[in-house]
N, C-alpha and C positions, 0 to 999 in steps of 0.2 A: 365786645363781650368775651369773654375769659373763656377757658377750657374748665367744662366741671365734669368729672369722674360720676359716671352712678353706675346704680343694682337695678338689677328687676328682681325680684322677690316673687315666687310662684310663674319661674321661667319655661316653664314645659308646657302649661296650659294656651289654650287658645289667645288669652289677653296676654300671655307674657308673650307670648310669638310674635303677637302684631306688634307687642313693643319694640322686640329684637328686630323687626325689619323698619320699623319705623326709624330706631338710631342710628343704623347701620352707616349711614353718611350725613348725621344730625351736625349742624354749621356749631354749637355749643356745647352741645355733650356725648363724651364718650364714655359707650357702653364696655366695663372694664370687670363686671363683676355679676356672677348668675345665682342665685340660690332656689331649690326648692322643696318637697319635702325628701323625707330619712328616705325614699325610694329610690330617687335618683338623684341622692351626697353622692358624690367621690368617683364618679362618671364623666367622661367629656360631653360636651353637652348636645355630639352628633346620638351620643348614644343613647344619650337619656330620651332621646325624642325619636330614637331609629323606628318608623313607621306610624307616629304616631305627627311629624309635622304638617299641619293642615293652611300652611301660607300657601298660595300662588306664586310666590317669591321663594326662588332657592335658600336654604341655608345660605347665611354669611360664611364664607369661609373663616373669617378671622373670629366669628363667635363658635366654631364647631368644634374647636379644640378646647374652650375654656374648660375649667372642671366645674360641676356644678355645687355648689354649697351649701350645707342643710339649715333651711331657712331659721329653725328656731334654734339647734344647738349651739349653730357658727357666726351666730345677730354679730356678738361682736366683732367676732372677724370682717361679717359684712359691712358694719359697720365703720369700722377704722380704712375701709380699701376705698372710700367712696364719700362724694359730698352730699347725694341724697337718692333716694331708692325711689323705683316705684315697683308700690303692691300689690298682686293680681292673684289673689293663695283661693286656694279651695278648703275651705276650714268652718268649722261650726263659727257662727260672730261673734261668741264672747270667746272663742280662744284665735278671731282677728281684731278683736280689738287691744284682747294682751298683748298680742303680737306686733301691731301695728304704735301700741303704749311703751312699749320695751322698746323698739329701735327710737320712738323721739327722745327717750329717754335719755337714750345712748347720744344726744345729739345728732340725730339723724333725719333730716326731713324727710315724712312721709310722704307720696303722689300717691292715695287710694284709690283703686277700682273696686275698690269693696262697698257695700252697701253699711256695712259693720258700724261706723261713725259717723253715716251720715243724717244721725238725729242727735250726735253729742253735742248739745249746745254751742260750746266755744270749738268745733272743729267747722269753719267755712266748707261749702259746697258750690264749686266755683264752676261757673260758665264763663269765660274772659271777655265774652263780648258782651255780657250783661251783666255781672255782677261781682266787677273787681276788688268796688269798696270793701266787701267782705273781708279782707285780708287784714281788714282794722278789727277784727277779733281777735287775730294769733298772737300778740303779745299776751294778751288776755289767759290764752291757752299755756303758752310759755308758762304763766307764771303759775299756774295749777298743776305744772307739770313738772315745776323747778327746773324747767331749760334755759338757757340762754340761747339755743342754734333750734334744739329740734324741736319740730312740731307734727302733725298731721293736717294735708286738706284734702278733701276728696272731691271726687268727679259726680257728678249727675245721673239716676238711671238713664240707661241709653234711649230707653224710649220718650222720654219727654225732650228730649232733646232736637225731637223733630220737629214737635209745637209751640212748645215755651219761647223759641228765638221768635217767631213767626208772630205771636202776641205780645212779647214786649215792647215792641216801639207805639205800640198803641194803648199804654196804658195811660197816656192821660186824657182818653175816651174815657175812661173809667170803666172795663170789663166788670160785670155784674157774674154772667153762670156761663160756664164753660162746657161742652158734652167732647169729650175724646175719645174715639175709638182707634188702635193701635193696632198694625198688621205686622207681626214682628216675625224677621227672618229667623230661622235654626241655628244661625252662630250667636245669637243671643243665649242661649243655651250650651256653646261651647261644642258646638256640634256640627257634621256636614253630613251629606244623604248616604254617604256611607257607612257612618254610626249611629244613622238613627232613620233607615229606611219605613221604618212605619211614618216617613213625615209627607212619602213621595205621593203627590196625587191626594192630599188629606190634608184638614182645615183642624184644629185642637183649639175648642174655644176656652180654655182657661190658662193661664199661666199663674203661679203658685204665687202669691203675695204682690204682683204687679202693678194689680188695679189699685190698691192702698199705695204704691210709692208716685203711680200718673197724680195721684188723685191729692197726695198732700205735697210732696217734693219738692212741685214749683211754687207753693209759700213760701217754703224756706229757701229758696233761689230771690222771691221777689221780695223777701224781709229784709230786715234791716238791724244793724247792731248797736247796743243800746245797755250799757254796764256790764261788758265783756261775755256778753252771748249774743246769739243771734235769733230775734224774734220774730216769727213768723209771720206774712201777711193775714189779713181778715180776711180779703176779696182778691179776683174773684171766687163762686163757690165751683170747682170741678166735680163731674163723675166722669166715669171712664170704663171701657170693656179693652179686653187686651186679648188679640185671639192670636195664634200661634199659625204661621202660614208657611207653604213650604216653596220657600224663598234663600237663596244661601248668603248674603247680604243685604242688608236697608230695612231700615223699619219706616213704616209711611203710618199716617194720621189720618184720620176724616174729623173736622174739626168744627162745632158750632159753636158761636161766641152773641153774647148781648151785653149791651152796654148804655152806661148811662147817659151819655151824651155819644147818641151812632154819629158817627162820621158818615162821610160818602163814600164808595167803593174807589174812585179816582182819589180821594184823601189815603185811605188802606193803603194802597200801589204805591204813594208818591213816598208814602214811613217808609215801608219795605224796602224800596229803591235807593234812600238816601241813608236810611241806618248801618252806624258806624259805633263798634263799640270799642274798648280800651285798646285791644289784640289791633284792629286796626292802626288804632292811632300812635301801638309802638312797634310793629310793624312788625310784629312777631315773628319768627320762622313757617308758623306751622297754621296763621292765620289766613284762612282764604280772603284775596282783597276785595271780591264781592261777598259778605256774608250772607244775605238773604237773597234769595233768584225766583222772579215771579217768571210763570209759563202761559201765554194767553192761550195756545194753543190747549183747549181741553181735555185734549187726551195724554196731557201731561201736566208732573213729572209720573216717569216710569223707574220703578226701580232699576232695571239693568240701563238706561241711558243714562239716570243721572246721580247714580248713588255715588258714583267716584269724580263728582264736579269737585272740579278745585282739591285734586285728592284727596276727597272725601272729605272733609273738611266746610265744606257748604252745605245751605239749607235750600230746597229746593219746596216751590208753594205753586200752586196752579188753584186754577177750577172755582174762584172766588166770587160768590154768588147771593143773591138775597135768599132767605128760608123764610118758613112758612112760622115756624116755633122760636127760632133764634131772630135776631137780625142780622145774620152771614154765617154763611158755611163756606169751606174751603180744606185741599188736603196739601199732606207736605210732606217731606222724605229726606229722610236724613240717613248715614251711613253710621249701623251701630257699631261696626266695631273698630271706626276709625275717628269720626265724629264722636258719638256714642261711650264709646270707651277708651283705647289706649291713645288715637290722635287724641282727643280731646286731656287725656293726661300730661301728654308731651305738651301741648299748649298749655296749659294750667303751670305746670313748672317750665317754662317762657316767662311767664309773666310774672312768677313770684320770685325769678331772679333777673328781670328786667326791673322789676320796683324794688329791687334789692332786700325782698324778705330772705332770700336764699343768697347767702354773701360767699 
């Protein structure tokens, strides 16, 4: 595989950070260009972030000197220094979808972390181990967009992330009604107990539009494309509660599912065990080579043991059991801002320049 040049776009915030430690030693592409807003243009990029870097991981030395580049004046600059960007902006969403529309524009493939496009019909929403076909939309997109190179595909809310992999090797049981409940850590929010000490010892059961993206998103993960859009599934039907927990990584699920043809609990285990999805099978850099991890042990998974299996990058399921209303319940933990968000970016662009949409 080639050496490919990228951006991160909205490099100061929490999801551009985990990008920047995510590249720092990436076997295909190098990190060679930062932009973010008009606040911190024309700064090195220790300074743009001096007191505000929330990694566990040092600054890169070799990213600390870059300048940073103001993500809407300098597009085309960012543009011509790079073979494709990924987006992580803090922006109203119709001025990231201009944003995000102006660099494919420019030829630029987008990797969104933005929620912004991810009901644009012809823009796929890609999990690599379950829904690669999708990337048979982008020419579709291309051509609405008059590109030949650039396009946008974006990533998944983080928190379904943790059950959607977890129920799809089992769809052809035919899940009928899905209940999800989401415990979702504070760097979902771009946050840690320092800048948002009201989280310490306290439960916030709402988060602001959540419960709508649990509740339709993995349709449009488990749809299909069909005259250059992507149409959503019928089944199954989801609800979903999403409470806010004071947690500094992993989002976990409690998860009840019915179906039309139940399988056996030992049938569940043996999908879980054996499921392999595309990222596997092209062995991607950033794909863990066990994706789904059952725990018999019921008092797991625990967030702090097993949010960073497989650098975070894994799905981890326990506690898989008969219910009284459902036919199985069970919970599962994924890490959102490595799975979740910008690992899961970095793998999404793996895979669309391993199937050569990204040439």
């Amino acid at each position: 595989m080639r050496q490919y040049k990228v951006g991160v776009v909205g490099a100061t915030g929490m999801v551009g950070q985990r990008f920047i430690t995510l590249l720092e030693n990436h076997p295909w592409f190098e990190l060679t260009t930062l932009a973010a807003s008009g606040r911190s243009a024309g700064k090195p990029y220790a300074e743009a972030v001096e007191g505000r870097w929330m990694m566990s991981k040092p600054l890169p030395e070799k990213i600390a000197s870059l300048t940073v580049m103001d993500a809407e004046k300098d597009a085309e600059a960012v543009a011509d220094a790079v073979d494709f960007v990924f987006c992580a902006v803090n922006m109203k969403k119709d001025e990231i979808r201009d944003l995000e529309e102006r660099y494919a524009r420019l030829e630029t493939p987008v990797m969104s972390n933005n929620s912004a496009n991810r009901w644009t019909p012809d823009v796929p929403m890609i999990i690599p181990e379950i829904n690669a076909d999708h990337l048979a939309v982008i020419p579709a997109q291309r051509k609405r967009l008059g590109t030949k190179r650039g396009f946008i595909a974006v990533k998944s809310n983080c928190s379904i992330q943790s059950y959607v992999p977890a129920l799809h090797p089992l769809f052809s049981y035919k899940p009928t009604k899905v209940l999800a409940c989401t415990y979702q850590a504070i760097s979902g929010a771009g946050k840690n107990f320092d800048t948002w000490p009201e989280m310490i010892d306290n439960v916030i059961p709402y988060i602001g539009g959540e419960e709508e993206k649990s509740e339709q998103e993995p349709l449009k993960v488990w749809g299909h494309v069909e005259n250059g859009v992507i149409v959503k599934a019928d089944t199954p039907a989801i609800t979903s509660q999403c409470l806010r927990v004071p947690v500094t990584d992993g989002h976990m699920a409690a998860v009840f599912v019915s179906f039309e043809n139940t399988p056996s609990m030992e049938e569940i285990k043996e999908r879980w065990a054996a499921y392999r999805g595309r990222a596997q099978e092209l062995k991607l850099p950033s794909a863990p080579k066990q994706f789904l991890n059952y725990f018999e042990d019921p008092s797991l998974p625990q967030t702090r043991l097993q949010r960073e299996l497989e650098g975070g990058m894994a799905i981890s399921i326990g506690r898989l059991r008969p219910d009284t209303q459902y036919d199985y319940k069970f919970v599962c933990l994924s890490h959102n801002t490595l799975r979740g968000a910008a690992g899961g970016g970095v793998e999404m662009a793996e895979l669309l320049c391993a199937e050569g949409v990204i040439d």
